[in-house]
C-alpha positions in Angstrom: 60.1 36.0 64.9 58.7 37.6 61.3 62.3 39.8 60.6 64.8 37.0 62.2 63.6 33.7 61.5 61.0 33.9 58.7 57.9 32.8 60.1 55.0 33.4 57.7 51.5 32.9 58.4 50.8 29.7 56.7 53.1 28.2 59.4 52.0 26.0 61.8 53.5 26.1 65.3 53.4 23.0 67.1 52.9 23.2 70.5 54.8 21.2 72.7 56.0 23.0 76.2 52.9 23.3 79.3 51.8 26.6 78.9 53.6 27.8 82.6 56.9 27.1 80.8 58.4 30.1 78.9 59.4 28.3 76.2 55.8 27.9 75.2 56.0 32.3 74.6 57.6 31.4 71.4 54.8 30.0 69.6 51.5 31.6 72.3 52.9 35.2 70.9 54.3 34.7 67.5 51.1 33.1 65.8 48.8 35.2 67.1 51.1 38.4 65.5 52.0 37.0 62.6 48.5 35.4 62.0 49.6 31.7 61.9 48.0 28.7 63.3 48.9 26.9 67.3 48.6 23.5 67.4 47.9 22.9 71.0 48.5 19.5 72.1 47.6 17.5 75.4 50.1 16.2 77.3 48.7 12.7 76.8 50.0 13.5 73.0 52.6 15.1 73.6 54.4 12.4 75.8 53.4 9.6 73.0 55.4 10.1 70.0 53.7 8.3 67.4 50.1 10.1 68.4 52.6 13.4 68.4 53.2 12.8 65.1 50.1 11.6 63.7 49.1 14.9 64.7 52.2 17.3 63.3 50.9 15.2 59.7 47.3 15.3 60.0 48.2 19.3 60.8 50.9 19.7 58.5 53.0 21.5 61.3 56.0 23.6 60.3 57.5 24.9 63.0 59.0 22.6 65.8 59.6 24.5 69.3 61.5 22.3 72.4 64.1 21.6 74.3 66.7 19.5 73.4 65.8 16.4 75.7 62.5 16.3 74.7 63.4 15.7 70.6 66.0 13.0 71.5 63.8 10.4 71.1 62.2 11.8 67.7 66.1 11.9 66.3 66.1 8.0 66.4 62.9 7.7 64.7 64.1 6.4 60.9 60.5 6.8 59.9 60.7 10.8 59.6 57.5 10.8 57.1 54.6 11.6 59.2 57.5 14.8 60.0 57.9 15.9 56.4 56.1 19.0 57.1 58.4 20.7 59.7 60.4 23.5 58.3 61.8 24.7 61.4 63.1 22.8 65.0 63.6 25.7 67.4 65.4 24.7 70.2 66.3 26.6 73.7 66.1 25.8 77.3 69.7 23.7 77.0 72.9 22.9 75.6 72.0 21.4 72.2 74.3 18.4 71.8 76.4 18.1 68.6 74.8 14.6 67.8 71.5 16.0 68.0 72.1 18.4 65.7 73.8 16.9 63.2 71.2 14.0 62.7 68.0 16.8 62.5 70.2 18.3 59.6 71.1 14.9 58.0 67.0 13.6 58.5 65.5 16.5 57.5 67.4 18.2 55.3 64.8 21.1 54.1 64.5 22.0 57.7 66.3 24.8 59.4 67.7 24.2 62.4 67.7 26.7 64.7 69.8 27.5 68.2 68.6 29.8 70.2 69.0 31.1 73.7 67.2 33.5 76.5 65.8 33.6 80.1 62.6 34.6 81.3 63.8 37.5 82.4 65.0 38.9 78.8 62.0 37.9 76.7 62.8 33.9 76.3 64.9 34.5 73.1 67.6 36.8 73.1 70.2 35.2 70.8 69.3 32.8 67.4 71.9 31.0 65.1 70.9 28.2 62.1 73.2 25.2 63.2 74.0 24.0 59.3 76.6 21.8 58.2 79.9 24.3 58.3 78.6 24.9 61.7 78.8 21.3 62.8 82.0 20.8 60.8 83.2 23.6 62.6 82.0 23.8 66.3 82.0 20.8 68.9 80.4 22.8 70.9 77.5 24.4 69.1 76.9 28.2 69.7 73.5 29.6 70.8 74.1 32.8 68.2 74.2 36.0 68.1 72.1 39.1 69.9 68.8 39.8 68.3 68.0 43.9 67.1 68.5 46.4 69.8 70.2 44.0 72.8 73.0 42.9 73.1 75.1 40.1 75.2 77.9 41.2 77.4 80.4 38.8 79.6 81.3 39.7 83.0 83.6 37.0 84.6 82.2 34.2 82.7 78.8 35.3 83.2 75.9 36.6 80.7 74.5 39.5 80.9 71.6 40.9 78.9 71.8 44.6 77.9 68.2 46.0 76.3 64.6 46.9 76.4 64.3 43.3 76.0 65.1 43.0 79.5 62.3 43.1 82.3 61.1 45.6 84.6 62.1 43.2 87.3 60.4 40.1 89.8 57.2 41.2 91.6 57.6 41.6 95.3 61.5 41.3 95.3 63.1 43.7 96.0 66.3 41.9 97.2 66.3 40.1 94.0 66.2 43.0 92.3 69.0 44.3 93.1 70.8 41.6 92.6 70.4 40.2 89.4 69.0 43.7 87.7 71.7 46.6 87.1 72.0 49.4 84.6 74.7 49.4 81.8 74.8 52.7 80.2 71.9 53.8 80.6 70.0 50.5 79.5 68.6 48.3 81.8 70.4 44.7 82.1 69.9 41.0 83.7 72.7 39.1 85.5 71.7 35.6 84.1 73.6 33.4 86.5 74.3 31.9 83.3 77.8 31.2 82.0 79.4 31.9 78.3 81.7 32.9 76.3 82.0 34.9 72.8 83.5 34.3 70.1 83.6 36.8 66.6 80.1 38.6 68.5 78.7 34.6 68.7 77.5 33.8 71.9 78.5 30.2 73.6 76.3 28.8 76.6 78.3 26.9 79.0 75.4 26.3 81.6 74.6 27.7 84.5 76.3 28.5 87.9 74.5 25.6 89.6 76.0 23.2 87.1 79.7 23.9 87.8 80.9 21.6 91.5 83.8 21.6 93.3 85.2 18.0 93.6 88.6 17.5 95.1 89.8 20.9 94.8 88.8 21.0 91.0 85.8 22.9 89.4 83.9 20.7 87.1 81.3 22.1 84.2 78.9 19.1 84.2 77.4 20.3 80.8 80.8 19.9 79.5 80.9 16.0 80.8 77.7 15.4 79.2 78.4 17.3 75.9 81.1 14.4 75.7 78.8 11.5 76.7 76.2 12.7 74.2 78.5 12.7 70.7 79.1 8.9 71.8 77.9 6.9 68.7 75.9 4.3 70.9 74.6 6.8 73.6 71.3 8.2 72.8 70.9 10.6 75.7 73.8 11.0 79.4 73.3 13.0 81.8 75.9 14.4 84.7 74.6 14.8 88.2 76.6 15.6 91.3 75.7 13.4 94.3 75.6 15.6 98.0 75.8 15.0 100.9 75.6 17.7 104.0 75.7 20.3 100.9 78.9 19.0 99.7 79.1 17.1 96.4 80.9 13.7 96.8 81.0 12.5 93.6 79.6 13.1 90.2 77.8 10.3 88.1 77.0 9.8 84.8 72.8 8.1 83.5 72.9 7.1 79.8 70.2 5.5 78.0 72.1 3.8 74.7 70.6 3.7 71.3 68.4 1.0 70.6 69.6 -2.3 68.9 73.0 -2.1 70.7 74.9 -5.4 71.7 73.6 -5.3 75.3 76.0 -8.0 75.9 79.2 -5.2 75.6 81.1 -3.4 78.2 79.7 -0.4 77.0 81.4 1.1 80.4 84.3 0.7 79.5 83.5 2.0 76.0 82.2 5.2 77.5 85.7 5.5 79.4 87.4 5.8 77.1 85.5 8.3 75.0 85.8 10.2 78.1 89.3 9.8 78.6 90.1 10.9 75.2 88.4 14.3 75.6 88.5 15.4 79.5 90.8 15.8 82.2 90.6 13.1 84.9 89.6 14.9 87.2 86.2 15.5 85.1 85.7 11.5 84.7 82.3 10.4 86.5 83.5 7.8 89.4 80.3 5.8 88.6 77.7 5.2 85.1 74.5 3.8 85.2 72.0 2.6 81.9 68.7 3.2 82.1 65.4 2.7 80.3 64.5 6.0 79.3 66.1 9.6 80.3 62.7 11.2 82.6 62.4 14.5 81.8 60.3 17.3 83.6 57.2 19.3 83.3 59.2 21.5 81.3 61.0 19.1 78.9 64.5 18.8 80.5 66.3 16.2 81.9 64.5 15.6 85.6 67.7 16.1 87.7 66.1 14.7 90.9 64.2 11.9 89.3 68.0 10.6 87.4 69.2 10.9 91.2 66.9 8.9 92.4 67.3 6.1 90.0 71.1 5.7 90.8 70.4 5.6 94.2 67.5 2.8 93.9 68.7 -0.5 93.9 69.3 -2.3 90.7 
């Protein structure tokens, strides 16, 4: 965190993730070694944005550490002031979206903006890249970076695996795990992630995980990749892609967007979203069903709440 991202200790980490989330290892260990200052914050303030940011001012916090689903609603704010402070947003824990992205670097333009990605398993953060403009001009797809000092990522039929010291010694009582997801790779221990990626000139690119690609009619579908599309909609705040089961077998796939505020609510915005859709995937890929809600629940951990968004298609309208 000192070498690779610059943290000094006049920063101010702001604490955002529950403490049982990894995520929240970020900021817990890096103060402390650097000798900084944590800015613990209920959950009461951190699910309110304007007492959130009342206290990032009154603290004059620097350093920004969530997931992407959680600083959605903060990239709508037009009133960045009480955020002038923040030098860093340090994002992990999910695809960052492109629109995301870009309006962080266009709001606070002397903030860094930092990609980053890592399980549990290999220390939280095991790749970092600054997402500037060339990088947004460049990638559609943002990358999550390249291997910090002494790991290094390697690609085994789509999937990511962590070679290092950086990876654990292993899950406690486990043994079947074990030797599932942790091999040896030249002597170095290494951690199947279950994740899936690709590289690209040494940069890593997250694709998601094994549990978000479904079968559907023959054809393998990345979900992150439907959402990626949904989210660099101009009048869509925040989608998200679920698949719908039944008996274990996915039926259909469905699409939850909450649209930008001060939208004509009167507009088929469905059929707006088609064809975004169509323009950029297969149609095999094309949700069979979109529904608009409210505001995108997320989790104890910041993401998107898969089974709450299932359970508000299903409800009635």
């Amino acid at each position: 965190m000192r070498e690779d991202f610059g943290f000094k200790p006049h920063d101010v980490f702001i604490n955002i993730a529950v403490l049982s989330f990894d995520l929240s290892v970020y900021e817990l260990m890096s103060f402390g070694a650097i000798g900084a200052t944590l800015l613990l914050n209920s959950k009461t303030v951190s699910e309110n944005p304007d007492l959130l940011m009342d206290r990032v001012q009154k603290y004059n916090g620097t350093i920004w550490v969530s997931t992407p689903s959680f600083s959605f609603i903060y990239s709508r704010i037009d009133e960045v002031s009480r955020l002038d402070s923040i030098r860093y947003f340090l994002f992990c824990g999910e695809l960052l979206p492109h629109s995301l992205a870009k309006v962080l670097v266009e709001k606070f333009p002397k903030a860094i903006v930092y990609n980053t990605y890592g399980p549990t398993e290999a220390t939280v953060a095991t790749t970092m890249i600054e997402i500037d403009a060339d990088i947004l001009d460049k990638h559609p797809i943002l990358p999550v970076g390249r291997s910090k000092p002494r790991s290094r990522i390697l690609i085994d039929q789509d999937e990511i695996v962590i070679v290092g010291k950086n990876v654990s010694l292993g899950y406690l009582n486990r043994p079947d795990l074990n030797a599932e997801k942790f091999i040896t790779i030249d002597g170095e221990r290494a951690f199947k992630t279950g994740d899936q990626g690709y590289l690209e000139d040494d940069i890593l690119f997250f694709k998601g995980r094994n549990d978000d690609q479904v079968k559907l009619h023959g054809f393998r579908i990345e979900l992150n990749e439907i959402t990626s599309v949904l989210n660099d909609l101009s009048f869509v705040l925040q989608g998200e892609t679920i698949p719908l089961k039944r008996n274990g077998e996915v039926k259909k796939i469905v699409s939850l967007i909450q649209l930008k505020t001060g939208v004509d609510e009167s507009k088929d915005w469905k059929a707006e979203i088609l064809e975004g859709l169509n323009s950029k995937l297969p149609y095999y890929m094309i949700p069979s069903d979109f529904k608009f809600i409210d505001k995108m629940p997320l989790n104890q951990n910041g993401k998107a709440d898969k089974k709450m968004l299932e359970q508000l298609y299903l409800a009635k309208s």
